[in-house]
C-alpha positions as YAML, in Angstrom:
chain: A
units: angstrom
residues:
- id: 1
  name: UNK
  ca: [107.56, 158.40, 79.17]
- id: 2
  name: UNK
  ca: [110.45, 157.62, 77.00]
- id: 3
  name: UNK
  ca: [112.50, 159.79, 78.58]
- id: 4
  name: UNK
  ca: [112.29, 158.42, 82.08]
- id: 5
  name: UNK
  ca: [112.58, 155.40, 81.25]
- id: 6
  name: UNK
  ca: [116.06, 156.49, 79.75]
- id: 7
  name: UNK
  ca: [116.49, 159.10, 82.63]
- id: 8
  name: UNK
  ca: [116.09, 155.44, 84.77]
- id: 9
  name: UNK
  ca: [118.12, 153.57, 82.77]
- id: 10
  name: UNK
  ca: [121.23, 155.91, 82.65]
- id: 11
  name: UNK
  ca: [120.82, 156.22, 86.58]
- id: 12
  name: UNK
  ca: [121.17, 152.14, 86.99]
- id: 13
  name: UNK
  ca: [124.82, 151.18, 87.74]
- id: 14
  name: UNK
  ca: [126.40, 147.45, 86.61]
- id: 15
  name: UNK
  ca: [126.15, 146.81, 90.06]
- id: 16
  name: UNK
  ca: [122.27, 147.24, 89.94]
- id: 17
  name: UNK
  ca: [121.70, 146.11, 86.18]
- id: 18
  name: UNK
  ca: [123.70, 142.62, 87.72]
- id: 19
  name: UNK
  ca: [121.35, 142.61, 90.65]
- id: 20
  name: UNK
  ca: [118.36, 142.95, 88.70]
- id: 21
  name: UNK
  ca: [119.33, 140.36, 86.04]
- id: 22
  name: UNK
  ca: [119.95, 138.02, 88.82]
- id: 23
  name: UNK
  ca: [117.24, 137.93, 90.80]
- id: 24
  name: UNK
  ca: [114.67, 138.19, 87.65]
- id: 25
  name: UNK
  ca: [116.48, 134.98, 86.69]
- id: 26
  name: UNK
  ca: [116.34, 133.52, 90.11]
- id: 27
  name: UNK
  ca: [113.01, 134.46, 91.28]
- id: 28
  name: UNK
  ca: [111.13, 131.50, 89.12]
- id: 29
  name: UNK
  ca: [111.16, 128.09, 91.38]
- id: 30
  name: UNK
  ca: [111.66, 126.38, 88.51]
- id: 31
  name: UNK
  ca: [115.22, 128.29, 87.64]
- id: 32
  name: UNK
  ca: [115.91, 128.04, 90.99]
- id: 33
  name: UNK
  ca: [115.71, 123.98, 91.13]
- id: 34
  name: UNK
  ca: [117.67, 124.11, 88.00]
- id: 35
  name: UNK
  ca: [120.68, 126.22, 89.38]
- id: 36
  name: UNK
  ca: [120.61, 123.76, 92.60]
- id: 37
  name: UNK
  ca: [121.28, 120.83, 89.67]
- id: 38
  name: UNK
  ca: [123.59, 122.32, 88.16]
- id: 39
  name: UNK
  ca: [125.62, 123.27, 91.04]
- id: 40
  name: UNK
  ca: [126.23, 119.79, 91.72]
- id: 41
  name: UNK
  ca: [127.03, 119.26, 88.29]
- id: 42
  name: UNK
  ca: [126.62, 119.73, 84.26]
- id: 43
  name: UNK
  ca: [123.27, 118.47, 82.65]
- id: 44
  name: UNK
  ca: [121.92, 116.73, 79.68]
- id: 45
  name: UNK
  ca: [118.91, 118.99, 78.76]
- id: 46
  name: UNK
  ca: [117.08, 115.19, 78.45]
- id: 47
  name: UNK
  ca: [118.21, 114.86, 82.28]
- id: 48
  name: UNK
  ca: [116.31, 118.16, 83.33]
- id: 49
  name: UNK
  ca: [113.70, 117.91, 81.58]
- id: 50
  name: UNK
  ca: [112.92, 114.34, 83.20]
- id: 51
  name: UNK
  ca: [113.67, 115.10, 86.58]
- id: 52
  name: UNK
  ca: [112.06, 118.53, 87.07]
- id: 53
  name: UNK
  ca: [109.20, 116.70, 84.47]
- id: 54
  name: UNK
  ca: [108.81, 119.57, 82.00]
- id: 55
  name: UNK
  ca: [108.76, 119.31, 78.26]
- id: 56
  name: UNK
  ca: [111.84, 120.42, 76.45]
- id: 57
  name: UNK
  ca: [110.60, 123.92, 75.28]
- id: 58
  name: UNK
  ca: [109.81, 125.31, 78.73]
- id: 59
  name: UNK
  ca: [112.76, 124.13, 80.40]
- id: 60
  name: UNK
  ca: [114.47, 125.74, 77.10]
- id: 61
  name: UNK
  ca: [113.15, 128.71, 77.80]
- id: 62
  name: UNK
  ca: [114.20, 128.94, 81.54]
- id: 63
  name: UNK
  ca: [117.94, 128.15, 80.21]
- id: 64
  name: UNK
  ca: [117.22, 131.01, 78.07]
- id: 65
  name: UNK
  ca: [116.53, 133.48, 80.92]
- id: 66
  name: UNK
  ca: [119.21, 131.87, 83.26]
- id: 67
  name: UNK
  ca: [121.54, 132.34, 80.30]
- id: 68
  name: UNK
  ca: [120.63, 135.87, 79.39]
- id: 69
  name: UNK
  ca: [121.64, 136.40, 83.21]
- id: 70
  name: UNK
  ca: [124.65, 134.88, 82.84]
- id: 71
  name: UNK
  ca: [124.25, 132.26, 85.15]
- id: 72
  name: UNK
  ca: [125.12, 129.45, 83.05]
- id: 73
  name: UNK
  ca: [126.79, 128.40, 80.26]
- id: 74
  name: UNK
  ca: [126.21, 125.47, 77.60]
- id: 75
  name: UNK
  ca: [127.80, 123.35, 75.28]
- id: 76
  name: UNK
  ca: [126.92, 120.92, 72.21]
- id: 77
  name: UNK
  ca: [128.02, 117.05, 72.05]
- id: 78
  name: UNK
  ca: [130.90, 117.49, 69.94]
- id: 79
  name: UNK
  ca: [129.64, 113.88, 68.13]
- id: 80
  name: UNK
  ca: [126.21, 114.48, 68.40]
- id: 81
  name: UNK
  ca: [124.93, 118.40, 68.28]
- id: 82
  name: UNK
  ca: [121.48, 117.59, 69.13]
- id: 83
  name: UNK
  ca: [122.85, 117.42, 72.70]
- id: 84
  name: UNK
  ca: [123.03, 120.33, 74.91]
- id: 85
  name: UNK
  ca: [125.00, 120.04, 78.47]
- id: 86
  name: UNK
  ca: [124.70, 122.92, 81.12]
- id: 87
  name: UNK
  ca: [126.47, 123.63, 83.73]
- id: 88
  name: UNK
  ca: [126.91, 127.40, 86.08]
- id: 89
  name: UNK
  ca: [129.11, 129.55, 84.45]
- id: 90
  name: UNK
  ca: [131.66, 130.74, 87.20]
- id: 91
  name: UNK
  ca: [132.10, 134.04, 85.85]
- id: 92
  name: UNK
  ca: [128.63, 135.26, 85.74]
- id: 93
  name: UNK
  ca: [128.11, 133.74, 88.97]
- id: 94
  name: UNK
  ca: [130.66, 135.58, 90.72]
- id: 95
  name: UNK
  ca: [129.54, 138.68, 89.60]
- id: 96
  name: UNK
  ca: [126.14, 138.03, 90.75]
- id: 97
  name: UNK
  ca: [127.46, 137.11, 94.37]
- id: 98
  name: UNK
  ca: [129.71, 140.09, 94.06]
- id: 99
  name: UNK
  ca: [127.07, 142.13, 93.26]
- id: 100
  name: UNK
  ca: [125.20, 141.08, 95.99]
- id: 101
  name: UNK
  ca: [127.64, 141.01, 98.75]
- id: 102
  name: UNK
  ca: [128.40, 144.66, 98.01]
- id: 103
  name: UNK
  ca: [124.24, 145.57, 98.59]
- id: 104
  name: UNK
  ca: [124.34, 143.95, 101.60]
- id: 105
  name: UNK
  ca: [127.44, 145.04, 102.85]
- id: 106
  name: UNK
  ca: [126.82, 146.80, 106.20]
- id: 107
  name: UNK
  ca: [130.14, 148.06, 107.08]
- id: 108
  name: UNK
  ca: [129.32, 151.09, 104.95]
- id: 109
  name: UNK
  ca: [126.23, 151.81, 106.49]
- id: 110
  name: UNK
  ca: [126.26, 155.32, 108.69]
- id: 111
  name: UNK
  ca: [125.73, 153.93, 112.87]
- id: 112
  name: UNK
  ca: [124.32, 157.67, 113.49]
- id: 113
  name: UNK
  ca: [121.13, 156.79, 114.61]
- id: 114
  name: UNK
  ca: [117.83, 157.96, 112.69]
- id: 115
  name: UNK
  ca: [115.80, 161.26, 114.14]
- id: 116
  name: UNK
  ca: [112.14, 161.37, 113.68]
- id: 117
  name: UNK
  ca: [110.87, 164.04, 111.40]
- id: 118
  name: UNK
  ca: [108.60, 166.34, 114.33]
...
C-alpha cells in the first residue's frame, strides 16, 4: 500500500499537486466566503471572525488550510502582535489560476471525434 501511494505520488505533477491544494482549500464554504473578503481587502482576524460569526479557533484553522494552499498570506501588528491581518497572497494565487487555466485549456484537446468500442 505504501508503495502506491508513492507510485501515486511520484506520478502527480506541480501542476496537479497545485490543483489539488487549491480546490481542497476552496471546497469548504466557509474558506470560500473568506477568500471573497479578502479579495476586497486585508482583514483583522477580530473582523472575520465577527462577520462570518465563528469563534477565533475555527476561523484559525481555515486560515491554516487556506495558508498551507498558499492562498493567503498574513502579517502581525507591528505595535501590537496579538493582531493578525490577512489578505490573498498574489503569488500563490496566480499559480492556482495558472494551474487551472492550463486543465481547462481546450485548445490542446484532439477535435478527432471519439469511435465507439463495437
Amino acid at each position: 500500500m505504501v508503495l502506491r501511494t508513492q507510485q501515486r505520488q511520484q506520478e502527480t505533477s506541480p501542476l496537479d499537486a497545485a490543483l489539488e491544494t487549491g480546490f481542497a482549500a476552496l471546497a469548504s464554504p466557509v474558506r470560500l466566503r473568506i477568500i471573497l473578503m479578502l479579495r476586497e481587502r486585508e482583514q483583522c482576524v477580530c473582523h472575520l471572525t465577527d462577520t462570518l460569526g465563528l469563534t477565533q479557533g475555527t476561523v484559525s484553522y481555515h486560515m491554516g488550510v487556506l495558508k498551507q494552499a498558499g492562498l493567503i498570506q498574513d502579517r502581525r501588528d507591528p505595535n501590537d502582535a496579538r493582531w493578525v491581518y490577512y489578505r490573498l497572497n498574489p503569488t500563490g494565487t496566480a499559480a492556482f489560476q495558472t494551474a487551472l487555466s492550463t486543465l481547462l485549456d481546450v485548445t490542446q484537446a484532439d477535435l478527432t471525434p471519439a469511435k465507439c468500442c463495437d
